[in-house]
C-alpha positions as CSV (number, residue, x, y, z in Angstrom):
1,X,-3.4,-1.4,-14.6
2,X,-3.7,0.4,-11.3
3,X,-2.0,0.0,-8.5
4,X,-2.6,0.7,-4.6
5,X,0.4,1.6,-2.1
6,X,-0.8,1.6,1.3
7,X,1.3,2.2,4.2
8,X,0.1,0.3,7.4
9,X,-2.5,2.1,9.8
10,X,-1.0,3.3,13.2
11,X,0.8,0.8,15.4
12,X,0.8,0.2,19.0
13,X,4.5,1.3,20.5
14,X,7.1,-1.1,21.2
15,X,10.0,-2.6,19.4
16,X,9.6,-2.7,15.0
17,X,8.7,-6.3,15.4
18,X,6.4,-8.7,13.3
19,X,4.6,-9.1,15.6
20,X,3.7,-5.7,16.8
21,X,-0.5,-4.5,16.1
22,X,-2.5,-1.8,15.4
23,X,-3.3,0.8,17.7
24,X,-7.3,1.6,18.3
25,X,-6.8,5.0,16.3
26,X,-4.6,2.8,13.4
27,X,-7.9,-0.4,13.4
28,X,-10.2,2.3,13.0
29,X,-8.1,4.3,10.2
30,X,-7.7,1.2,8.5
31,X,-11.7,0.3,8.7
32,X,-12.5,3.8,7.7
33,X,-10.1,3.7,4.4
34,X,-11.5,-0.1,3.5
35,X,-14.9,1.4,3.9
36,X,-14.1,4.4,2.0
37,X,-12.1,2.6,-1.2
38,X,-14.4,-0.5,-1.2
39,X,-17.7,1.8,-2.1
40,X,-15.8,3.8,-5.0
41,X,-15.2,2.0,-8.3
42,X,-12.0,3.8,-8.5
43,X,-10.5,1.6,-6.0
44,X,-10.4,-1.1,-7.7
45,X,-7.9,-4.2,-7.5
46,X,-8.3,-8.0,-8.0
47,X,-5.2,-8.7,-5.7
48,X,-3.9,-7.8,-2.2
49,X,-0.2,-8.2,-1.8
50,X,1.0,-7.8,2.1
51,X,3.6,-8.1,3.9
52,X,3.9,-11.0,6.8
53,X,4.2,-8.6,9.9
54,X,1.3,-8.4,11.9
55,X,-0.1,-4.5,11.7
56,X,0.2,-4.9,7.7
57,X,-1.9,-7.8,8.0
58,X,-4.5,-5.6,10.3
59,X,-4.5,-3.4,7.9
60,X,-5.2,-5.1,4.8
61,X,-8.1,-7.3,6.2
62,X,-10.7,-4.8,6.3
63,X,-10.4,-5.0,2.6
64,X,-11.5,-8.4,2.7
65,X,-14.1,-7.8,5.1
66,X,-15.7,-5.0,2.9
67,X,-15.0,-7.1,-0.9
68,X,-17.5,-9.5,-2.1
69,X,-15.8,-12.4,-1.1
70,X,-13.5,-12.7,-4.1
71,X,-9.8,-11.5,-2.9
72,X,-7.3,-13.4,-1.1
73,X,-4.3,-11.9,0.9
74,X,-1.0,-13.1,-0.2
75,X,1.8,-12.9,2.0
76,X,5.2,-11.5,0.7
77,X,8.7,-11.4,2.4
78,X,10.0,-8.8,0.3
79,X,7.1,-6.2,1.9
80,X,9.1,-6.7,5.0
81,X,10.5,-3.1,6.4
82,X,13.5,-2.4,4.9
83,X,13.1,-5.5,2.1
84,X,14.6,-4.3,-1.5
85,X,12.3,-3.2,-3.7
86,X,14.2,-3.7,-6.5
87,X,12.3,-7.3,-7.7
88,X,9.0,-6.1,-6.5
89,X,9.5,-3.3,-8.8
90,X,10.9,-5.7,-12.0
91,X,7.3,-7.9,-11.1
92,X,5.4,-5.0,-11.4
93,X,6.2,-3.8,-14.4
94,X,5.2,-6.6,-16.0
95,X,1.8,-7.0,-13.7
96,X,-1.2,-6.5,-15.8
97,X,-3.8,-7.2,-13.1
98,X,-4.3,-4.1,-10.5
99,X,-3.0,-5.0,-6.7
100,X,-3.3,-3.2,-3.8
101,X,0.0,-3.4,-1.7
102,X,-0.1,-3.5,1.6
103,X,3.1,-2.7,3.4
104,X,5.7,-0.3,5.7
105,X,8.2,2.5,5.1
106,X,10.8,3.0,3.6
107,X,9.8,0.4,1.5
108,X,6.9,1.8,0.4
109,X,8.3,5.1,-0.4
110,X,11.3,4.0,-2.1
111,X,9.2,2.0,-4.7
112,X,6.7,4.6,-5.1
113,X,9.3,7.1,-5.7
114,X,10.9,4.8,-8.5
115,X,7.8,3.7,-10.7
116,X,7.5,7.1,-11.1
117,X,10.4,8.3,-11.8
118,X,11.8,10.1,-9.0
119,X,15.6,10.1,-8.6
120,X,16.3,8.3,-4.9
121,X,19.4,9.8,-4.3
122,X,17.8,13.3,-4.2
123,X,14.5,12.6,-2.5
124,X,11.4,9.9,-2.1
125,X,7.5,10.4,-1.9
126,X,6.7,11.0,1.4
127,X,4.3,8.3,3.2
128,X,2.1,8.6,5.8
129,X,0.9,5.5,8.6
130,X,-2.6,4.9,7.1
131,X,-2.3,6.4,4.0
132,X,-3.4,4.8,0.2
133,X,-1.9,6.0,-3.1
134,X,-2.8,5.2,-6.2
135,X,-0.1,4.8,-9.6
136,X,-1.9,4.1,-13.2
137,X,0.6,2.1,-15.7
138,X,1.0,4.8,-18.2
139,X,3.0,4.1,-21.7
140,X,3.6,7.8,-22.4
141,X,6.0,8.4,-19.1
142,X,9.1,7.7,-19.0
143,X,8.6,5.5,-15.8
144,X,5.8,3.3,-17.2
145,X,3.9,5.1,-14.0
146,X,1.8,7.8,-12.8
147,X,0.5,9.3,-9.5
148,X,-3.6,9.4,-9.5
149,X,-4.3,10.2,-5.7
150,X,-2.8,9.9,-2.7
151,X,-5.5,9.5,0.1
152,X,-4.2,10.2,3.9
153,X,-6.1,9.2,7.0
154,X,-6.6,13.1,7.8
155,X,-8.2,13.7,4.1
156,X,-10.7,11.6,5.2
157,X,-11.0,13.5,8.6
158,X,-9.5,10.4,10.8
């Protein structure tokens, strides 16, 4: 099982609000990284978690747009901002079909950093706007998860 972090693509300024959108430079990010991950069998998930705020939701439907018609985006409170990502991290232990994730910081971070074992009160992945990482289930570490790539708008020359 693989599974796909991705931080949403720059947002317009203003208030951290739900209903706050992508910026022209964070739409076209978010384009360029569906294009990019749709055409490469590596990136590849059967699910697409989100979170309900409106630049997450930007950012996760050029995924859609670029899929053969067969994923859905499901909407998830706890993808909120500063939600706990203590039960999305119980459910995904136990997930056995690959998802991509599409969500905010810290958040993001925070769960990254724990399903692979990093210690939060010491330090956290860092996460850029835009960016897609990618954790393989792994039996043989001791926190069931492993970093594969980590893909950033600029790697990509956005």
């Amino acid at each position: 099982m693989k599974l796909f972090l991705m931080r949403h693509a720059h947002a317009d300024y203003g208030p951290p609000d739900p209903e706050r959108t992508l910026s022209g430079r964070g739409q076209e990010c978010a384009q360029q990284m569906a294009s990019f991950a749709m055409e490469r069998g590596f990136f590849d998930f059967e699910e697409i978690w989100c979170s309900p705020y409106e630049r997450a939701r930007q950012t996760a439907e050029p995924f859609l747009n670029n899929s053969k018609g067969t994923l859905k985006i499901h909407y998830m409170d706890k993808l909120v901002p500063h939600g706990d990502p203590a039960d999305l991290y119980k459910r995904l232990k136990k997930q056995e079909s690959s998802v991509l994730i599409v969500g905010h910081n810290p958040h993001l971070s925070i769960l990254a950093s724990a399903l692979i074992g990093i210690d939060r009160e010491r330090s956290y992945l860092p996460f850029k706007k835009g960016a897609l990482m990618v954790l393989k289930r792994e039996e043989f570490t001791q926190s069931g998860f492993c970093l594969q790539a980590y893909l950033t708008p600029s790697s990509l020359g956005l």
